[in-house]
TITI-697173 format. One record per atom (N, C-alpha, C): x, y, z. Coordinates in pm, whole numbers, plus 32768, in hexadecimal, padded with zeros to 4 digits. Example, Ala and Ser with C-alpha at 12.3 -4.5 7.8 and 13.67 -1.06 7.14 Angstrom:
REM residues 2
85277DC7830C 84CE7E3E830C 85287EB6830C 85057F1F82C4 85577F9682CA 850A80038313 
***
This chain:
REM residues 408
7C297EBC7080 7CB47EE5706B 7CF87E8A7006 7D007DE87009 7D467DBD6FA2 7D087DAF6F42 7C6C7DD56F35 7C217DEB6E85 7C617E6F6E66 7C947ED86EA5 7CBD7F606E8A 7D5C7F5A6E5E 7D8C7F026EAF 7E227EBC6E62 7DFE7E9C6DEE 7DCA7DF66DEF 7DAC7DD86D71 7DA37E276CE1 7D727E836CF5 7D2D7EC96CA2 7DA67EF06C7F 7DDE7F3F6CD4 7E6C7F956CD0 7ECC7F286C45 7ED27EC86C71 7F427E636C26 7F007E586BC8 7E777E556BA5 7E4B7E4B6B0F 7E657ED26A9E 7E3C7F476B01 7E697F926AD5 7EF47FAA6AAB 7F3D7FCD6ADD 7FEA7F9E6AC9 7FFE7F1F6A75 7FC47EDB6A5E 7FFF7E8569FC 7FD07EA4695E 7F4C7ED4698A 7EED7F0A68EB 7F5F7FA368AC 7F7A7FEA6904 8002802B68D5 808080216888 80997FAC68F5 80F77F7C68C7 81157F51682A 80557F0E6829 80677EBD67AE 80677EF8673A 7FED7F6C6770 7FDD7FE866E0 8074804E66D8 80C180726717 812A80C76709 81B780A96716 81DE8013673B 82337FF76749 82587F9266A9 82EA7FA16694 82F17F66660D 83067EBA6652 82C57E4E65E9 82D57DE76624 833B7D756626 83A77DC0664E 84167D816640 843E7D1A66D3 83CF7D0A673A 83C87CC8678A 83257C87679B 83557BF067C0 82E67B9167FE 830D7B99686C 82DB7BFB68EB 82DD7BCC699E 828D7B9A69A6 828C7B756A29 82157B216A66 81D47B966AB5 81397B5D6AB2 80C77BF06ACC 80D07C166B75 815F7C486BA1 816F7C576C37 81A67CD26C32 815D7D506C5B 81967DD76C91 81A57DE16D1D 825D7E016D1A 82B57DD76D99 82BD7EAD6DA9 82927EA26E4C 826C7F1D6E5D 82F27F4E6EA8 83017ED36F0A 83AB7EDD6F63 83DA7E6C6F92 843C7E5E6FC5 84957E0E6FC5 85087E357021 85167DAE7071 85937DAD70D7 85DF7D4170C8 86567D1870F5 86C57CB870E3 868F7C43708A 86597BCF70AA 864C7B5B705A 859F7B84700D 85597BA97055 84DC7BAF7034 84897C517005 842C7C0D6FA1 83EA7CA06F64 83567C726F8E 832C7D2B6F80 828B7D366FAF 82397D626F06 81CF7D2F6EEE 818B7D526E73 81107DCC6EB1 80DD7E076E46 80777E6E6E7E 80037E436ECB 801A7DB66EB8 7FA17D876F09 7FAC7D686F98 803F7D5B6FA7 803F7D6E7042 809F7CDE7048 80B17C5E6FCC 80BB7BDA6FCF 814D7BFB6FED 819E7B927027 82117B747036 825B7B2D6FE1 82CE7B2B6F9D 83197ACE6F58 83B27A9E6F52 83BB7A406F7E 84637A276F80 84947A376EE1 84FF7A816EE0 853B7AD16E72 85A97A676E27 858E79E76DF5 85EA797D6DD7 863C79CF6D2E 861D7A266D07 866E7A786CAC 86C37AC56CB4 86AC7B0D6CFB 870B7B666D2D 872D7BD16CAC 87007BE76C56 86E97C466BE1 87887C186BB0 87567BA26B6A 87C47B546B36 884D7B646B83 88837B516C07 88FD7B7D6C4C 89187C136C4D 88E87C606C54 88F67CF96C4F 88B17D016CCC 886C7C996D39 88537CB06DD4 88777C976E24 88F87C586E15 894C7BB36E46 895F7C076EE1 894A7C916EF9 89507C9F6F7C 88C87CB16FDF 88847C866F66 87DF7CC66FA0 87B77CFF6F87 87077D426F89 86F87DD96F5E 87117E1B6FF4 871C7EB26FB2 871A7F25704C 87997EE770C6 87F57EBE708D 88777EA670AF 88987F057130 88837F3771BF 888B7FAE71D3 89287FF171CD 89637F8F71C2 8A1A7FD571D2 8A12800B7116 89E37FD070C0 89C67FF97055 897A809D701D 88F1807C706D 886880DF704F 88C1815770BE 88E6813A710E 893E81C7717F 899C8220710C 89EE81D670D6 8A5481EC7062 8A3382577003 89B8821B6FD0 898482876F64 892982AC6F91 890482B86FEF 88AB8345701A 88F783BD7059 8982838B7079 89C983FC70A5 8A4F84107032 8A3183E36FBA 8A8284346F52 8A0584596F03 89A5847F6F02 8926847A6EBE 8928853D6EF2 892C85376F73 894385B46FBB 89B186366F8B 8A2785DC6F81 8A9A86076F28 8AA6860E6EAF 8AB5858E6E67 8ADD85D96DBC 8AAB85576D76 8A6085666CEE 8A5284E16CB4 8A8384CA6C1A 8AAA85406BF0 8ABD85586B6A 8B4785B26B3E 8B9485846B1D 8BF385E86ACD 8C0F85E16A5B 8C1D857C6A01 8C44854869B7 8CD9853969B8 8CF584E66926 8D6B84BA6946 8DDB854F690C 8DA185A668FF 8E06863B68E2 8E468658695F 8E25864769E0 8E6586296A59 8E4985D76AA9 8EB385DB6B18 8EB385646B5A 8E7585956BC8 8E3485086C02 8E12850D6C8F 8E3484CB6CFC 8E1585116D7C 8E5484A26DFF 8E2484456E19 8DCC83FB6DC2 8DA4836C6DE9 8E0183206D92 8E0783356D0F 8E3882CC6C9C 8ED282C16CD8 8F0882F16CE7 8F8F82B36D06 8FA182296D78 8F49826C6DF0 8F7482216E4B 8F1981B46E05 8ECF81836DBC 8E7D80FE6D9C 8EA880CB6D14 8EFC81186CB7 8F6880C76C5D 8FD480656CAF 8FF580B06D0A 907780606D52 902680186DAD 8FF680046E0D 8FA07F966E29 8F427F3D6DEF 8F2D7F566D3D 8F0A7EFF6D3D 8F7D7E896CC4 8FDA7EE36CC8 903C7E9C6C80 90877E406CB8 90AE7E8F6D40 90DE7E116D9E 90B27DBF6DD5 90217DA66DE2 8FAE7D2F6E07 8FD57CC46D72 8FE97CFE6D23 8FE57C916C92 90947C626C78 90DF7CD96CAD 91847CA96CAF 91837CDD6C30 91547D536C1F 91857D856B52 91D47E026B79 91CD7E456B0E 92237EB26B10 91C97F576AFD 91547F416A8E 91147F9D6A80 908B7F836A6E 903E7FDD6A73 8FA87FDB6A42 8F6A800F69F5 8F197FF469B2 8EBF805B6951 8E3180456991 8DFE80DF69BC 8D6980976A07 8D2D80D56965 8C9D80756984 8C1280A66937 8BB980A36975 8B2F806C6960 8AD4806B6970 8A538002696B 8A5D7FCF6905 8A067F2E690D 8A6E7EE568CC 8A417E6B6903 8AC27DF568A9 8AA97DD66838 8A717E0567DE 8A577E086757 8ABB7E60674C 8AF17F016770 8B357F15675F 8BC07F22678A 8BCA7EAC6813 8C637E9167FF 8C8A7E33679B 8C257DCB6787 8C707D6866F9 8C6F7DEC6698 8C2B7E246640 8C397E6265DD 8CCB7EBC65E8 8CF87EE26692 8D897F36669F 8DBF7ED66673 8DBA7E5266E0 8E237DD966AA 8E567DD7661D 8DC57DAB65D1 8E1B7DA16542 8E677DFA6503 8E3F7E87650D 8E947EFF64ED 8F247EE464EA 8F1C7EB76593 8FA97EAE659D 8FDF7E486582 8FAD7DE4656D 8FD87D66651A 90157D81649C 8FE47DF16457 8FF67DE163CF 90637E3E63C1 903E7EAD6431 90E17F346427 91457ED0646D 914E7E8864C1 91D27E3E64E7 921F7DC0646B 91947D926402 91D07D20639D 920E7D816357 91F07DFF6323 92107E2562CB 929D7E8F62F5 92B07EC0635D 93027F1B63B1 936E7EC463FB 93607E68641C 93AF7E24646E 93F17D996427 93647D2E6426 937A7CA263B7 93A67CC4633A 93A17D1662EB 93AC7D326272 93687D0861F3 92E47CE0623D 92797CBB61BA 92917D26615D 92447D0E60DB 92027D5B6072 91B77D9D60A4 91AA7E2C6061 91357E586082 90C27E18605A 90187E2B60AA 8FD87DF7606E 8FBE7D5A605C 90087D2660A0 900E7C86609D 90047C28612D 901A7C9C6173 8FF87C7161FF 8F687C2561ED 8F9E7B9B626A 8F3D7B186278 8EF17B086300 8E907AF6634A 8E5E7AFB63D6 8E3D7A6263E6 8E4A7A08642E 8E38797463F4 8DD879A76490 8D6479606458 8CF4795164F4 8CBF78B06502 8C5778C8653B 8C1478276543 8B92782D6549 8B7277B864F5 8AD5779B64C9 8A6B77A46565 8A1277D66543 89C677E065AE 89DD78656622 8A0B78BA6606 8A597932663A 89EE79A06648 89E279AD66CE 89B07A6266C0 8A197AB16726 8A1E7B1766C4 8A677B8A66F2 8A3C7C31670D 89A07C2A6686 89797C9F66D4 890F7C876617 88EB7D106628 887F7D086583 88877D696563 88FD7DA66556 89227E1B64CE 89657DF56453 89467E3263EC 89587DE7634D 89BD7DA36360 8A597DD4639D 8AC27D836375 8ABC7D0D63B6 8A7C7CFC6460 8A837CB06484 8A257C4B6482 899F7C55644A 894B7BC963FE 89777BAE637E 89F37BE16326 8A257BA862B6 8A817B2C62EB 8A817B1D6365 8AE87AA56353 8A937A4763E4 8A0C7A6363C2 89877A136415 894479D463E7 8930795063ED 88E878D763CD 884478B16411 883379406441 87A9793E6472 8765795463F7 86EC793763B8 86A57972633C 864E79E5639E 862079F26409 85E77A3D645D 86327ACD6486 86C37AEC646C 87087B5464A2 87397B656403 873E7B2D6383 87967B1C6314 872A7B5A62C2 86CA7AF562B3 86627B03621F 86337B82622C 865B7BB36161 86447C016130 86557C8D6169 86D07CA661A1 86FA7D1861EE 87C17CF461A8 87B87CDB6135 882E7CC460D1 88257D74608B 88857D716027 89197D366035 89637D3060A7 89AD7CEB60A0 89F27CDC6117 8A7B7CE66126 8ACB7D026171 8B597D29619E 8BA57C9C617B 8C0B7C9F6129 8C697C4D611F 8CA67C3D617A 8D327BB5616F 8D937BC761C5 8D8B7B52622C 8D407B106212 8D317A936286 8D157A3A6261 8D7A79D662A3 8D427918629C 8CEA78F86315 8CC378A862EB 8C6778616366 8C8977C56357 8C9E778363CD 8CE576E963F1 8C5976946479 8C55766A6458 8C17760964C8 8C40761D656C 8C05766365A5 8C337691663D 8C4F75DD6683 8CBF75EE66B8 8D06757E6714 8D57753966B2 8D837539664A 8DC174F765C8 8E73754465C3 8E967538661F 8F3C7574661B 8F5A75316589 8F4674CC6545 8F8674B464CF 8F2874F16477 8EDD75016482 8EA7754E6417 8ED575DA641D 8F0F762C6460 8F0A76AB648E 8FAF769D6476 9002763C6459 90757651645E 9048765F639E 902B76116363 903075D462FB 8FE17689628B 8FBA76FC62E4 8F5D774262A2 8FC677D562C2 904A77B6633D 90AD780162FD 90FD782562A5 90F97884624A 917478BB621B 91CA790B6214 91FC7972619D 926279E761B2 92537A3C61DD 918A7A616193 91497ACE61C7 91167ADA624E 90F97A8B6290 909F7A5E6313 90C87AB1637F 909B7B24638B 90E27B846405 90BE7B4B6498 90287B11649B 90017B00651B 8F6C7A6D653B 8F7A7A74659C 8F2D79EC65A7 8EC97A196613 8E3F7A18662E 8DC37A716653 8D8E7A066684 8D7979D76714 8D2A796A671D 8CB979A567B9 8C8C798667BA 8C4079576882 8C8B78F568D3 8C8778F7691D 8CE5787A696A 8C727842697D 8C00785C69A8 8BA478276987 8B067832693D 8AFD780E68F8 8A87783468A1 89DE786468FB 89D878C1691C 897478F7694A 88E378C56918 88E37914688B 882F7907685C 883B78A56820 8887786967E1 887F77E167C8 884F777A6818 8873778B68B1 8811772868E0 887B76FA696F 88A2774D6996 8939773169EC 899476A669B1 899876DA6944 89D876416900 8A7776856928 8ADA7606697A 8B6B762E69CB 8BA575AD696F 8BF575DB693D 8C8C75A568F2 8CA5753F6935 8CF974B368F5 8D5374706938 8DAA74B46980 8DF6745769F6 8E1074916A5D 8EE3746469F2 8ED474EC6A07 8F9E7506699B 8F79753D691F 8F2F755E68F0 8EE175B1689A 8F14760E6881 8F1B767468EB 8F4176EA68EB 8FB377136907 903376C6693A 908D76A06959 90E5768E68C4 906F76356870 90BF760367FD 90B2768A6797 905C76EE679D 903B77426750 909577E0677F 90E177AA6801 913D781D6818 91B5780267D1 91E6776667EE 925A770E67A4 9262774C670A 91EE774C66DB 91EE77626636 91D277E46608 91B1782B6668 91A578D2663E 926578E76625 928778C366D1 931178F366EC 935F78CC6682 933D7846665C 93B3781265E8 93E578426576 93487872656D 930478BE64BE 934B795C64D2 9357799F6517 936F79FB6521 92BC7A5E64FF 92607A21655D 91E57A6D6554 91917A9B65F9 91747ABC65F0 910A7B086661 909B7AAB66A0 90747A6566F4 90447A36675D 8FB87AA667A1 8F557AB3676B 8EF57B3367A1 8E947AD467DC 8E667AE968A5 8E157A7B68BD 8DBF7B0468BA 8D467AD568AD 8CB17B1E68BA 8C827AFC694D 8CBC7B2B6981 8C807AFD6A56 8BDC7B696A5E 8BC47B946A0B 8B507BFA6A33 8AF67BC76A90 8ABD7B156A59 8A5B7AFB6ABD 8AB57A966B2D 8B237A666AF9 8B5D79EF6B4B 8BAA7A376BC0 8BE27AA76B75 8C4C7ADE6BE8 8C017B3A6CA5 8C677B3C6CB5 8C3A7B9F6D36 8BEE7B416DB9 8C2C7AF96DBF 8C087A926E36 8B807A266E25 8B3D7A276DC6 8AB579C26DCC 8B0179316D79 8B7479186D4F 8B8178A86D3B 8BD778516DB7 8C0E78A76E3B 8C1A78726E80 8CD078A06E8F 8CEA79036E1F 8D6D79416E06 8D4B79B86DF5 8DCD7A136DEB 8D847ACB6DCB 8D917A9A6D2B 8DD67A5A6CDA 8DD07A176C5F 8DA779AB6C49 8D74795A6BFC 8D5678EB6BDA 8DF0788E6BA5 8E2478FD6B4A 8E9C78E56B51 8F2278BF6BBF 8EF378DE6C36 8F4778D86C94 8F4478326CB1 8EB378266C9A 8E9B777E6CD0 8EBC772A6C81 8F1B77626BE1 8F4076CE6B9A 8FCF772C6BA4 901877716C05 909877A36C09 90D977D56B8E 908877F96B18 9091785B6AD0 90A179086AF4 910D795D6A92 90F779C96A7B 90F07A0B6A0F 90917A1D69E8 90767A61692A 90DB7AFC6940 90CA7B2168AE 90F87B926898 90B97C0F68D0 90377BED68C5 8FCF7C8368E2 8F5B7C046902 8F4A7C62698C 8E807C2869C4 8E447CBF696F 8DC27C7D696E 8D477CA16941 8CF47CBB69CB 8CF47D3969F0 8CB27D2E6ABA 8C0A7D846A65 8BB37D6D6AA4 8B207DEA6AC2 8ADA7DBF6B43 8A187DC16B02 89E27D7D6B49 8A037D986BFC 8A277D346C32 8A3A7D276CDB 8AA97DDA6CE3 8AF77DDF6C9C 8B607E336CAD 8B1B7F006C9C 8AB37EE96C92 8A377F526CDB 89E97F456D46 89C37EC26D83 89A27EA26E07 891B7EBB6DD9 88DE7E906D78 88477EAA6D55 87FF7F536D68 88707F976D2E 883E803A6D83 8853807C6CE3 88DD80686CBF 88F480BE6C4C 8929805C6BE5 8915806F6B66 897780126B2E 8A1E80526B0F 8A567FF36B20 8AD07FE36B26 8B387F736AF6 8B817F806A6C 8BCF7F0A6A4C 8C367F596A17 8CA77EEF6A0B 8D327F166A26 8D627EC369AA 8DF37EC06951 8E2E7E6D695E 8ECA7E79697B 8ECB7DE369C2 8F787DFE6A25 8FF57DC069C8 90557DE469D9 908A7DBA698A 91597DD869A2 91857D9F6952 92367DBD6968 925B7E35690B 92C57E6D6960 92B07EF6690C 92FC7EF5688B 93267E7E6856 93637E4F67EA 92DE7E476766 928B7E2D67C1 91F17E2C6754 91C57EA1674D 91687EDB67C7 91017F5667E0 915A7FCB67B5 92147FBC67C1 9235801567B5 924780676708 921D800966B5 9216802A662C 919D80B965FD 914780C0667B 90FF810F664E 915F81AD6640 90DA820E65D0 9133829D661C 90BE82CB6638 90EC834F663F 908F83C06683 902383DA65FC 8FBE83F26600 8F3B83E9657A 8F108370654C 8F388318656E 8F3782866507 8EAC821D6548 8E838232658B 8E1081DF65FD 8E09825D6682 8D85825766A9 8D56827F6706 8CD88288673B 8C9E82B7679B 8C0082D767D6 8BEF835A6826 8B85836F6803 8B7383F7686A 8B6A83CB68D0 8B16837D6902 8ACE83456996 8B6282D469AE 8B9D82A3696E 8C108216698E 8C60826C69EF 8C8A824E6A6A 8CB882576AE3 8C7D82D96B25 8C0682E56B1C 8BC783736B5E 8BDF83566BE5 8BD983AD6C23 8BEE83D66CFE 8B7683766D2F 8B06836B6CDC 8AB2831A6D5C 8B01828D6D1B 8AE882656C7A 8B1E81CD6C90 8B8D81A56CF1 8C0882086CCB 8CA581E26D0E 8C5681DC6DBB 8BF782296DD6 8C1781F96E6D 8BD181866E92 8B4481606E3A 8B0980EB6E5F 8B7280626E3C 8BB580946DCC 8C2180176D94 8C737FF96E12 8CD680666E44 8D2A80616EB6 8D1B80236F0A 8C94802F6F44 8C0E7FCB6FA6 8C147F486F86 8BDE7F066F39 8BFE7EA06F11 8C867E536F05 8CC77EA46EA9 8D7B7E576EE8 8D767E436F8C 8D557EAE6FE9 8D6D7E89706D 8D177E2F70A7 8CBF7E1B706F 8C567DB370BD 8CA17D227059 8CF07D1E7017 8D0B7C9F6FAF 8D837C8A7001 8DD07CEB7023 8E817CBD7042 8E967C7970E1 8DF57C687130 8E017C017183 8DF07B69717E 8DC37B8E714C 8DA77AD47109 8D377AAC7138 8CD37AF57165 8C4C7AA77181 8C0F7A927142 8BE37AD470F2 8B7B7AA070A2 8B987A207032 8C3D7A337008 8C5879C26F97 8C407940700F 8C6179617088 8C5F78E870EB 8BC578B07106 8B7A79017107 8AF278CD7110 8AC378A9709C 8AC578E97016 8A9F78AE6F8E 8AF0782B6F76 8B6777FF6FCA 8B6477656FCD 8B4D77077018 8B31773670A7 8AEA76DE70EA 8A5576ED70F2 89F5774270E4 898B774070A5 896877117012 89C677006FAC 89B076B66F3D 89C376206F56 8A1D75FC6F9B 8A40756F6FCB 89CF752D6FD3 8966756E706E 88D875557079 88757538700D 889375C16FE8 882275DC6F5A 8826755C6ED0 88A175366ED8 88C874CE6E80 88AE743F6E9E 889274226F20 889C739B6F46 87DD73A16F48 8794740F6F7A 86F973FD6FAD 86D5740A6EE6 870B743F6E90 86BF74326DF1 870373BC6DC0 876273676DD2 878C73036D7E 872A72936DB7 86E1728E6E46 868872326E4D 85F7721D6DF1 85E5729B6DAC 857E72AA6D6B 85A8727E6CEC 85FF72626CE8 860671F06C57 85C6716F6C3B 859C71806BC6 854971196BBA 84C471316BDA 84A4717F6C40 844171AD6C70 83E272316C46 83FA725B6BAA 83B672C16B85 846973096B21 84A672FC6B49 852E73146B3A 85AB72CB6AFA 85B772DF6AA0 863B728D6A4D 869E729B6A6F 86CF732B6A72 875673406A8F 877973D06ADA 87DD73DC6B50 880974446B9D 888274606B6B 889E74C96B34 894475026B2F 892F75746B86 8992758E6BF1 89AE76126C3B 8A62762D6C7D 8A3D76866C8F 8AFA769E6CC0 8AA977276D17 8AFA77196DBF 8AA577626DFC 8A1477736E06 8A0D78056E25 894D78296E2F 895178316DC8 895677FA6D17 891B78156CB2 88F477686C81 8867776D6C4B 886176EC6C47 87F476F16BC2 87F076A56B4F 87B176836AE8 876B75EE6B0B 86FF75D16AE4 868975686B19 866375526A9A 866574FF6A5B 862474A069CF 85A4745B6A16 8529749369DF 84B1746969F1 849B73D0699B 8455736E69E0 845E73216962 8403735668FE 840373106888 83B173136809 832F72D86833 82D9735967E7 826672F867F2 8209731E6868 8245736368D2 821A737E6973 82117415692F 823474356928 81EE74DF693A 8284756468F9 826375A568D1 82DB761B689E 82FA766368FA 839D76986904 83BF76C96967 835D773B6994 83277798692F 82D678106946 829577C869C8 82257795697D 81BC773A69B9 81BB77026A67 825276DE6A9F 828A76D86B0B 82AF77396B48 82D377A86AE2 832878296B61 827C786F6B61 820E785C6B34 819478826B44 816578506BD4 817A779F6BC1 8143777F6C56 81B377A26CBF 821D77A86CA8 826A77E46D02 824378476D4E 822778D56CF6 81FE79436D10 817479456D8C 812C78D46D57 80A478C46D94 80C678A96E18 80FE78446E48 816D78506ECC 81A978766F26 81F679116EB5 822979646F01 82A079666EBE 82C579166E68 836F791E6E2D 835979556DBD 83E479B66DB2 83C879E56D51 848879736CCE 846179396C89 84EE79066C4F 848D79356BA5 84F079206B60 84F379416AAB 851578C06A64 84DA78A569F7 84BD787F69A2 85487871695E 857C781A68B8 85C4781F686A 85DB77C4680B 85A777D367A0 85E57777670E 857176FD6732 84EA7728676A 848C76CE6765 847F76AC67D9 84D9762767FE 84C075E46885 852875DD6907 858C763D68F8 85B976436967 858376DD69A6 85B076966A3F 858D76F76A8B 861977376AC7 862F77D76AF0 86D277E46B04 869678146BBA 86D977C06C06 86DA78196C7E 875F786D6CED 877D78F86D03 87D379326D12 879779A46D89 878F79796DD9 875879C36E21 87BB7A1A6E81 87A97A846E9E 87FC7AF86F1D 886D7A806F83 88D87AC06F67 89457A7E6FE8 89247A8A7033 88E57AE2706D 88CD7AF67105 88337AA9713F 87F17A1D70BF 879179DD70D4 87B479847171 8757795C71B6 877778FE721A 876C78647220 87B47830723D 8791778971F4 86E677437211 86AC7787727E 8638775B724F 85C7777B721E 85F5780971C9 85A7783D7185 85AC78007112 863577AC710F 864A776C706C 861D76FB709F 860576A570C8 85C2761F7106 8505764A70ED 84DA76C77100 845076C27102 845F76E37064 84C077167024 848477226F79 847E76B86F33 84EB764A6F6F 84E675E66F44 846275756F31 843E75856FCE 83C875796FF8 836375906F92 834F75FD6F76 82CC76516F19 82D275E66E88 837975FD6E61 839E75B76DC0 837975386DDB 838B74DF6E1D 8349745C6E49 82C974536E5D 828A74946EB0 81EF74996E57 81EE74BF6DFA 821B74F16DB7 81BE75116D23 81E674D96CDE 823974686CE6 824774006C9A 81EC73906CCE 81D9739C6D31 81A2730A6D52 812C73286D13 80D973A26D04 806D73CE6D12 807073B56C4B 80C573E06C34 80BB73AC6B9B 80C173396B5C 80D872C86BB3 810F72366B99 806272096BB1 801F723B6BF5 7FBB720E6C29 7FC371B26C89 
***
């Protein structure tokens, strides 16, 4: 039986390799199913899920107050487009506007394309409202930034991996040194409609701002008379230990950037929220989606606001990160340079010299963990809210051997 698996996963991957375009390096594990913290591969192996499909699981997989949701609007209606309305999207605009304290919403679909709405409306509010020039509208972002990998948005990406040779590229943006409030003051001007950041830098490596950072970058939007856009896609929705990341440096931007978690790992689903002084610049023809607020997303979205507006899970993604933070900062020194985390999201600097992150989320895998790779040698771990603290104590466990095991 598991040479007949086996086989199975070779097969499926030889597929993969001949028909699939190769715009992904996974690791060689076909995940057949999957329940709350942990997934099953075809072989039958078990794996604690320390990814969580970059925060787009933050409730788990097979959620059942979730998977109930859309199997019983699945029954009912999944498609209208946006030529009419349906009885899901309303009630999950207004719930999820009032979870964020905004005024309106624009749903989409992947968070590639709520930044790409964002800027839209960045540029119809400088020019409609601020009174830029046409055409002169400015997006000031920050070095080291991912936001998604469509043309406009790797023109203002410092990856050569998401950038090279996929030019020309979209004007319209500065880029400043992420955590540098003086630099970011110093790169405003007349034109500058809006300011595009992460609260915290995701693929970069969970690299988190000085602590007034973001605080100082609301100070200088407001002053400037410019726009404040946080990108919460992977930070937001309870895994930093807030339903915002923003909430935890008592910031409020102009417009969140929501996806990812805000589908419950079922459908995709991203939004952006916003004051109706901004979102409200749009008109009718000017941006849209066929699938952006369809009946199954609005009801899986709705789901999620209600499982967010108790506070458990942001409550456990900080006392389970608390843990998680104190059992990896001992491994410093010890295979390990450096821990940055806020909540269940945590970036791990391998030292130099010991082994590449790949190379680690490999022996990981061997283990049973499944964590990802990034920018060489860190490792990012973000695993399901609904993990149990000593399921994160035995991954830890695993990452500690395989360092020791690499130290010799």
């Amino acid at each position: 039986m598991t040479a007949h698996l086996a086989s199975e996963t070779q097969r499926y991957l030889a597929q993969a390799e001949e028909f699939g375009a190769h715009n992904y390096h996974p690791l060689p594990i076909v995940v057949s199913e999957a329940f709350g913290a942990w997934v099953t591969d075809v072989d039958g192996k078990r794996y604690l899920d320390c990814l969580a499909a970059y925060s787009a699981l933050n409730f788990g997989h097979a959620h059942p107050v979730l998977v109930d949701v859309a199997k019983a609007q699945l029954d009912r209606l999944t498609l209208t487009s946006r030529a009419f309305h349906n009885d899901r999207l309303g009630p999950f605009l207004e719930g999820l506007a009032k979870l964020a304290g905004k005024d309106m919403v624009l749903p989409m679909n992947t968070g590639a394309e709520a930044v790409e709405s964002a800027i839209k409306v960045a540029r119809a509010w400088g020019y409609r409202v601020k009174g830029v020039e046409h055409d002169r509208a400015k997006i000031i972002v920050a070095n080291g930034n991912f936001h998604g990998r469509t043309t406009t948005i790797i023109s203002f990406s410092d990856d050569p991996d998401a950038r090279d040779d996929f030019g020309p590229y979209t004007p319209g943006f500065v880029s400043v040194p992420y955590g540098d409030a003086a630099a970011l003051a110093a790169a405003i001007d007349d034109d500058t409609v809006a300011v595009l950041l992460e609260p915290i830098q995701g693929e970069a490596g969970i690299v988190v701002p000085p602590h007034g950072y973001l605080a100082e970058v609301r100070r200088l939007t407001l002053d400037a008379g410019v726009l404040f856009i946080a990108d919460e896609i992977q930070s937001g929705l309870g895994r930093t230990g807030a339903t915002f990341q923003c909430d935890n440096e008592g910031v409020i931007p102009d417009l969140y950037l929501l996806g990812k978690a805000l589908g419950g790992g079922i459908v995709p689903v991203s939004a952006v929220v916003g004051d109706a002084s901004v979102l409200g610049v749009l008109r009718p023809g000017e941006h849209g989606s066929t699938f952006g607020g369809n009946p199954l997303a609005a009801a899986v979205g709705l789901a999620v606001v209600g499982l967010l507006e108790t506070g458990d899970y942001q409550r456990r993604a900080r006392e389970l990160g608390a843990g998680l933070r104190a059992r990896l900062d001992a491994l410093v020194g010890r295979g390990v340079v450096e821990v940055r985390s806020v909540g269940l999201w945590a970036g791990i600097d391998i030292a130099p010299g010991l082994a590449s992150g790949r190379r680690v989320a490999e022996l990981l895998a061997e283990r049973g963990v499944l964590a990802k790779d990034t920018h060489g040698s860190t490792i990012r771990l973000a695993p399901p809210l609904v993990v149990e603290a000593d399921e994160l104590d035995w991954a830890v466990d695993q990452l500690e051997a395989v360092l020791a095991d690499l130290r010799g």
